[in-house]
Structures are given as C-alpha cells and as structure tokens.
C-alpha positions, 0 to 999 in steps of 0.5 A, a space after each residue: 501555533 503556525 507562527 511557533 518556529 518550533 511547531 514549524 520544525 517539527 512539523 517539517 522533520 514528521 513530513 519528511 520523515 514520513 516522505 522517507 518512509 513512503 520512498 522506501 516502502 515503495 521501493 521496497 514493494 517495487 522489489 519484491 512486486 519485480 522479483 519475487 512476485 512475479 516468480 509466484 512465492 506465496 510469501 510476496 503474495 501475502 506481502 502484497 495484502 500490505 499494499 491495499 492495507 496500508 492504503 486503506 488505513 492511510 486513507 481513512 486516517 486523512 479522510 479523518 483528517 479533512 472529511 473529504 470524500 474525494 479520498 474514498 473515491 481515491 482509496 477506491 480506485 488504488 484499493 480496486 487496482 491492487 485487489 486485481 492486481 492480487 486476485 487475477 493471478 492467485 492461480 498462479 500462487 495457489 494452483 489447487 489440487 490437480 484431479 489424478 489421471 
C-alpha cells in the first residue's frame, strides 16, 4: 500500500486539505478570541467551547489512532488551558443579577 502511487497521493491531498482546514479555523478562532471575545459577546463565548471541543475529539481520535498516551497528557494540558481561558472571565460574559439598592 505505501508503495501505490495513488495511495500516496491521496494521502498527501487529505493531509494538506486538513492542514488548510486547521490554518483557518486557527485564524478564525484568532479573530474572534481578538475581536469579539475580548469585548464580552456572549456568542464568542459559547463559540470558544469549540476549541476544547474540538481538541478533545481530535485527540482521542489520534489517540485511537496510535495508543499513545503521551496524547492525553497533551489534550490535557490544551483542554486545561482553554477551560481557563473560558472560566476566568465568565464574569464578565455572564455578570448575574446585581441586588437593588
């Protein structure tokens, strides 16, 4: 199978599709984390949930993938710093009901 041409090709056309994918969705997050999410919209808050989502699932497919378990370690660290990253400020997003005075 490594030696098929074709199979190399294909191979080749799902990883660079997939690296053009990530390059965008990066930026994409980059925007939104840069414009919207630091301004406090609810929307980029729930948005945000994409990232450890999305990490998660990419890691326990590669995990399924190679069974090493140097990728949990890995998704737990990026999993650990984008919950911060959403929970430190949810005051901010979600500010709750201020007692009358």
């Amino acid at each position: 199978m490594a030696s098929d041409p074709k199979f190399a090709t294909y191979l080749t056309t799902i990883l660079v599709d997939d690296g053009i994918s990530g390059v965008g969705l990066a930026v994409f997050g980059m925007t939104v984390s840069f414009t919207s999410y630091r301004k406090g919209a609810k929307w980029a808050w729930y948005l945000s949930w994409s990232n450890p989502i999305g990490i998660l699932t990419a890691q326990l497919n590669m995990y399924a993938l190679t069974g090493s378990t140097l990728v949990i370690v890995l998704a737990a660290v990026f999993i650990g710093a984008c919950l911060l990253g959403l929970f430190l400020p949810y005051r901010q997003f979600f500010p709750g009901e201020r007692p009358a005075s």
